[in-house]
C-alpha positions as CSV (number, residue, x, y, z in Angstrom):
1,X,0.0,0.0,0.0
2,X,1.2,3.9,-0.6
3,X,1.1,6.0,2.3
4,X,0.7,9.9,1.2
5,X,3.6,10.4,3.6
6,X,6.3,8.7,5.6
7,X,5.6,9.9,9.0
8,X,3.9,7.4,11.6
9,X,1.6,8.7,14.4
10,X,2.1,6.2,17.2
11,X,-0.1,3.6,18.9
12,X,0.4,5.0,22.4
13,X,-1.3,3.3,25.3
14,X,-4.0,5.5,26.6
15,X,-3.8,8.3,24.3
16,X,-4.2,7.6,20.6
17,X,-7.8,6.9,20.2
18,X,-9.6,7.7,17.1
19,X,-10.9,10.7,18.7
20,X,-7.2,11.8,18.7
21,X,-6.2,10.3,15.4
22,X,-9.1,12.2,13.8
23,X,-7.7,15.1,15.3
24,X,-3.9,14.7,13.9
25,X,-5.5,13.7,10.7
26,X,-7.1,17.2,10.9
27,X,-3.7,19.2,10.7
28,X,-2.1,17.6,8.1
29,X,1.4,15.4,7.2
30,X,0.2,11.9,8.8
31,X,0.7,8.9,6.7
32,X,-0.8,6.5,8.9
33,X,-2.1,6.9,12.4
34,X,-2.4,2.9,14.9
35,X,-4.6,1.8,17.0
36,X,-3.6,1.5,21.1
37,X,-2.2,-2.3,22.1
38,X,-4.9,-4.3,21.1
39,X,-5.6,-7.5,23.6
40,X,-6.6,-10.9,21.0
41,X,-8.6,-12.3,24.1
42,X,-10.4,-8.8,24.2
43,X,-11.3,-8.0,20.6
44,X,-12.8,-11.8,20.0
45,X,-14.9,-11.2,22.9
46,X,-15.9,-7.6,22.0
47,X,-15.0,-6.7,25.1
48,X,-15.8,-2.4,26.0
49,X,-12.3,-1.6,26.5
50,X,-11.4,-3.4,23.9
51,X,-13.9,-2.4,21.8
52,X,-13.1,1.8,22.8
53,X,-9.6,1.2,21.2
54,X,-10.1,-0.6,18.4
55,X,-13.3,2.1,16.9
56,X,-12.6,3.5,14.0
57,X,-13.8,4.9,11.1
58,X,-14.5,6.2,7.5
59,X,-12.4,9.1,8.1
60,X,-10.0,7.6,10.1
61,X,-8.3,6.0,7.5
62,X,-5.3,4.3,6.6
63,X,-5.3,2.6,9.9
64,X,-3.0,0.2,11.4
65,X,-4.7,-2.1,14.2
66,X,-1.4,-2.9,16.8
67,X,-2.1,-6.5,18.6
68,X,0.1,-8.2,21.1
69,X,0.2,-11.6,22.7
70,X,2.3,-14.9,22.4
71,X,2.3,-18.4,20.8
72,X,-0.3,-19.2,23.0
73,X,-3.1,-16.3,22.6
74,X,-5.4,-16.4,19.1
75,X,-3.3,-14.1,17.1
76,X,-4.2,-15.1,14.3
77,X,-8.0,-15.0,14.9
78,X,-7.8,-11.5,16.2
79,X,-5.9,-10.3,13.0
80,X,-8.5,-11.7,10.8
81,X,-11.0,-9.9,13.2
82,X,-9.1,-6.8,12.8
83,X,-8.7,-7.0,9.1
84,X,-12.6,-7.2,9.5
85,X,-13.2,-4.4,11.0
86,X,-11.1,-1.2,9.1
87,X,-7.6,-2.5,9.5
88,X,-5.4,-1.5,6.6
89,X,-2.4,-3.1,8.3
90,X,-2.0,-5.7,11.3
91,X,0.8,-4.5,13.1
92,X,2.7,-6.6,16.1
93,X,3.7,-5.1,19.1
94,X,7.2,-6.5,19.8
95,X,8.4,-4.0,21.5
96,X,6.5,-2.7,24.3
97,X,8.0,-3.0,27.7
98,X,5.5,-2.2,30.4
99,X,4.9,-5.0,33.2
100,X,1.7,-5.9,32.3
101,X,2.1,-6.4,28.5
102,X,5.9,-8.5,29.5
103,X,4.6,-10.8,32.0
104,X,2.6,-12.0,29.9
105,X,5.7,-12.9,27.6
106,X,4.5,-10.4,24.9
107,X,5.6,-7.5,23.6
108,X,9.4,-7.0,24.1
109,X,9.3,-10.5,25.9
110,X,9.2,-11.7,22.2
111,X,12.7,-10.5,21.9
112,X,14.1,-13.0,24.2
113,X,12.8,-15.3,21.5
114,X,14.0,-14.0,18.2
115,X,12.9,-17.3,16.3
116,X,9.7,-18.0,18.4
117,X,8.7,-14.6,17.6
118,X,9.4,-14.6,13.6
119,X,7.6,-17.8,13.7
120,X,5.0,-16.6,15.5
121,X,4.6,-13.3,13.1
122,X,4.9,-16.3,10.2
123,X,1.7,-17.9,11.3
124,X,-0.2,-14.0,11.4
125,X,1.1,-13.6,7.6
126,X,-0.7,-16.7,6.5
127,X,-4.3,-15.8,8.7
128,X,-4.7,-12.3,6.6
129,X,-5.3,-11.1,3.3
130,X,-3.8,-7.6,4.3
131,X,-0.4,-6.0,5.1
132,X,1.5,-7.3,8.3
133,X,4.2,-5.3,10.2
134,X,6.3,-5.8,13.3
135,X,7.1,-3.0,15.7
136,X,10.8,-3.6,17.8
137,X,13.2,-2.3,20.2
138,X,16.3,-3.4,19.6
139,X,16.3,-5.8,22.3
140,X,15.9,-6.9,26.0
141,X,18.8,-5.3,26.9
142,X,21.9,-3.9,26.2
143,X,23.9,-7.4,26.1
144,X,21.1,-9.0,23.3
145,X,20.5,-6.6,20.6
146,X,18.0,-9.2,18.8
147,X,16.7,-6.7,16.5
148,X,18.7,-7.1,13.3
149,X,18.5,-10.9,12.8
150,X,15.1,-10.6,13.4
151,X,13.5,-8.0,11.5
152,X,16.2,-10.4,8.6
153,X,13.8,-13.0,9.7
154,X,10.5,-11.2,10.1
155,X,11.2,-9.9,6.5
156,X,11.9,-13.9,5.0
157,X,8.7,-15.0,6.6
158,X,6.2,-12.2,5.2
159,X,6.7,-9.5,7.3
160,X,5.7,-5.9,4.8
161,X,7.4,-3.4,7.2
162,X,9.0,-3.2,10.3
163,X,9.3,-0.4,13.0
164,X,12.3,0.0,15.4
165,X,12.1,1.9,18.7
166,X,16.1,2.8,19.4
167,X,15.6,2.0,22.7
168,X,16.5,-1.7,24.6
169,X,13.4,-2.7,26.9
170,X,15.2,-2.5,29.8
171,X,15.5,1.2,29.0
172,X,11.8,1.7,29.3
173,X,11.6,5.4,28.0
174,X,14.9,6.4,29.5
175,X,18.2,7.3,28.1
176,X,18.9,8.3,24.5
177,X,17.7,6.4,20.9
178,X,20.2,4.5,19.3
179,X,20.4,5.9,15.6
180,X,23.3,3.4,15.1
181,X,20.9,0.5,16.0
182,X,17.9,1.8,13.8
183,X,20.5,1.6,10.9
184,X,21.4,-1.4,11.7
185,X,17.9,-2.8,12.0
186,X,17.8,-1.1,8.3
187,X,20.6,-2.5,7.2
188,X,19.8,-6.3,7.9
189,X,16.4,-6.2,5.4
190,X,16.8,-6.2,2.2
191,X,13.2,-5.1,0.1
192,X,10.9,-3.8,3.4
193,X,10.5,-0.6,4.5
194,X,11.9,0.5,7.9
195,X,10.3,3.0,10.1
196,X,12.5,5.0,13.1
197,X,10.9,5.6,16.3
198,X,12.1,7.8,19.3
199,X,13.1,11.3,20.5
200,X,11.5,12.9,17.7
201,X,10.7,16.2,18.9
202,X,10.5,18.4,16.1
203,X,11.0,18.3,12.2
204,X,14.7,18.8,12.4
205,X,14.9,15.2,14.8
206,X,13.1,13.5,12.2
207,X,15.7,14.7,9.2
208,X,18.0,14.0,11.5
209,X,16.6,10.1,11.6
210,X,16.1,9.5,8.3
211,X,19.6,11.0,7.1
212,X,21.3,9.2,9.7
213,X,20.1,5.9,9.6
214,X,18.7,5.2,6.0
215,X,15.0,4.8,7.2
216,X,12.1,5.0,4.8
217,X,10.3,6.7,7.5
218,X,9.3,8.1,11.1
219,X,7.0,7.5,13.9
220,X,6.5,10.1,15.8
221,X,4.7,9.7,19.8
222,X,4.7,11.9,22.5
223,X,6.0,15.0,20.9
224,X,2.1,14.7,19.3
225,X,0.4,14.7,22.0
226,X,1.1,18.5,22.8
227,X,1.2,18.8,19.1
228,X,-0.7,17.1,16.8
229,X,0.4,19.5,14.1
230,X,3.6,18.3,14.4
231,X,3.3,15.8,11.2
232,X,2.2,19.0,9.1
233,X,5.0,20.8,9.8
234,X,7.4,17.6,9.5
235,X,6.1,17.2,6.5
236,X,6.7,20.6,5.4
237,X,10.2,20.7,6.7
238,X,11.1,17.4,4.8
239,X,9.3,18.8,1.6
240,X,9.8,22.5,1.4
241,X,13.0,22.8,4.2
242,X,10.0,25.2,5.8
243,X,8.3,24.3,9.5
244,X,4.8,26.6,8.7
245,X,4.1,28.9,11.4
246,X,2.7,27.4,14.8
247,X,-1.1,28.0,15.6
248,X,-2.5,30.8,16.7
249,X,-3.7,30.7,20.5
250,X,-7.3,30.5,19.3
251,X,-6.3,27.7,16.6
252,X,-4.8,25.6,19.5
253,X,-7.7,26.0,21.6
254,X,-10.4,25.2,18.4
255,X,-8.1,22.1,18.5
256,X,-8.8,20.9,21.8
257,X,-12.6,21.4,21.2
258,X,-13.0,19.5,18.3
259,X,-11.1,16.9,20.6
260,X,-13.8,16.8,22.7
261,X,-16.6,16.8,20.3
262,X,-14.8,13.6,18.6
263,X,-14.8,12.2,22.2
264,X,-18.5,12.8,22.5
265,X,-19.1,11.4,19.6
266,X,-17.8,7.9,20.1
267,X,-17.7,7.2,24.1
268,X,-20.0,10.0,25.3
269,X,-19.7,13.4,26.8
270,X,-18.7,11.8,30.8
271,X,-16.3,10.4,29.1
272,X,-15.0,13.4,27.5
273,X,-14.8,15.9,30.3
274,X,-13.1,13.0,32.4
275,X,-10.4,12.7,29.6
276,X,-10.0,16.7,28.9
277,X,-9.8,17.1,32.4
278,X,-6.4,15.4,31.8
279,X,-5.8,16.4,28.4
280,X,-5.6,20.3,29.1
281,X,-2.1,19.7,30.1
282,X,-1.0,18.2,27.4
283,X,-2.5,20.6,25.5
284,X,-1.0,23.3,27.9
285,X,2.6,22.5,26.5
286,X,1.9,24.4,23.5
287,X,0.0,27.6,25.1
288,X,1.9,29.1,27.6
289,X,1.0,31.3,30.0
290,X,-1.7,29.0,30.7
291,X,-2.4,28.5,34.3
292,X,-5.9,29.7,34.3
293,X,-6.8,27.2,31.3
294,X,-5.6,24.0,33.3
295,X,-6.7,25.1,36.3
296,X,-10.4,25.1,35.1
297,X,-10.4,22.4,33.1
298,X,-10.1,20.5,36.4
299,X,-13.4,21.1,37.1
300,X,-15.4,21.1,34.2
301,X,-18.8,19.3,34.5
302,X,-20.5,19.9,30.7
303,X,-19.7,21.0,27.1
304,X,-21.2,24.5,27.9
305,X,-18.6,24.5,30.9
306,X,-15.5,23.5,28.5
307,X,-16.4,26.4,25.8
308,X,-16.8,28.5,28.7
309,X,-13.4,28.4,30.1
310,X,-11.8,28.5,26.4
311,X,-13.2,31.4,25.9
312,X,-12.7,32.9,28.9
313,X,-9.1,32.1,28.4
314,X,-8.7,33.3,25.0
315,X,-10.3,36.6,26.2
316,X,-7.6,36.4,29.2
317,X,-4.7,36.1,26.4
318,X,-6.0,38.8,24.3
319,X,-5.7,41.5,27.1
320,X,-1.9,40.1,28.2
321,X,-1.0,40.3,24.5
322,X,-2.7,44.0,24.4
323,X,-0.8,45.0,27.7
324,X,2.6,44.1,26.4
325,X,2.1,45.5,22.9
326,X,1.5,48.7,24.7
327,X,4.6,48.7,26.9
328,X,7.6,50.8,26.2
């Protein structure tokens, strides 16, 4: 499949819902946006919270659906279920290394296990009519970097793409990304694309990536979750050598309500004041001096209450702006 760009929005556990992917999509630059760590125990049953991170839809599209698991958990019946229900792309999660994900010897357990794993991603090939990728960290620690043999095997069995976090697991989301070990991971396949991942914080990092290490692409995470413009103005930079201008206050704060209207939209509106509660200070990054904006949002109780504090704020900003415009 051709993506209209090569920049990656990240499936990031408890963030990247389609209520948030619609929102990147908005601004601009994003190739592909993933689903949140799917459980295959969770999406066969239809579970709620399963169900909440796997909803998609028309607009939200190309979409990758992530699963995790082991030999032992229907893969293979939760990727044809996936590829069932909008998935563009079945992605792996070989890489993630929180507790709760390694214990039960998936994730970046799969790296101790370079063979089970390929085999494992072998048998997900064969389910599926669609596209399957891997997603990596170079491996469980710093003594077993795993990662190059296997995205050499993950390639011979089928694999279409694979993406490499620079990090070992045992880093967590510590320390500095390896752009030596991307290359290498890039280095080791010989046809399939190979997407960096980590410490991207602006266009210049991901130039940076790709020019280092040889990567067909970037995924970008956290940085987008203060900015979801930030693939727009990637995009730009790698395009044009131009970052367009940041959004205006206002812009920003238009942002965050569509936010909540998309939230509404699919989980309801308790659900979306719970959320933007803790959203504003993500959102907050961008928009200093904005003290006043989080502060409210704490204790928001309807939509009328979340407009209401925006544009009480914006009002705030406009007379700061006009004070020190009329300083000497």
């Amino acid at each position: 499949m051709q993506l209209s760009t090569n920049l990656l929005l990240a499936p990031i556990a408890g963030y990247c819902d389609v209520s948030y992917r619609l929102v990147v999509r908005q601004q601009g630059g994003l190739g592909m946006g993933f689903t949140d760590l799917l459980c295959p125990q969770g999406v066969l049953r239809q579970n709620y919270r399963s169900m909440v991170l796997a909803a998609t839809c028309l607009e939200d599209a190309p979409l990758g659906m992530q699963l995790y698991g082991n030999e032992d958990d229907p893969l293979c019946e939760a990727a044809r279920w996936a590829q069932d229900h909008g998935a563009a792309v079945i992605d792996l999660n070989m890489g993630c290394p929180v507790d709760k994900i390694t214990k039960r010897n998936g994730g970046s357990k799969l790296l101790c296990d370079p063979a089970g794993a390929a085999r494992l991603a072998a048998r997900v090939v064969k389910a599926v009519d669609v596209p399957v990728t891997a997603k990596l960290r170079l491996g469980w620690d710093r003594q077993h970097i795993v990662a190059p043999q296997l995205a050499a095997w993950l390639e011979e069995v089928g694999i279409s793409a694979i993406t490499i976090h620079g990090r070992t697991a045992d880093m967590q989301f510590g320390g500095k990304v390896s752009l030596e070990g991307i290359a290498a991971v890039v280095a080791a396949v010989k046809r399939i694309p190979v997407i960096g991942n980590g410490d991207v914080r602006c266009p210049a990092d991901a130039l940076r990536m790709l020019e280092a290490t040889g990567c067909a692409g970037v995924m970008i995470g956290r940085a987008a979750l203060s900015s979801p413009w930030i693939f727009r103005d990637t995009w730009s930079y790698l395009t044009t050598g131009v970052v367009q201008a940041a959004p205006s206050i206002e812009d920003k704060c238009r942002i965050m309500q569509r936010h909540f209207v998309n939230i509404i939209r699919f989980r309801g509106v308790r659900a979306a004041i719970a959320e933007m509660r803790q959203r504003a200070s993500w959102y907050g990054k961008q928009m200093h001096p904005c003290q006043m904006l989080k502060e409210r949002m704490r204790w928001i109780q309807t939509p009328a209450d979340l407009d209401a504090v925006i544009e009480s704020f914006l009002y705030w900003r406009r007379e700061v702006e006009a004070r020190a415009a009329t300083r000497p």
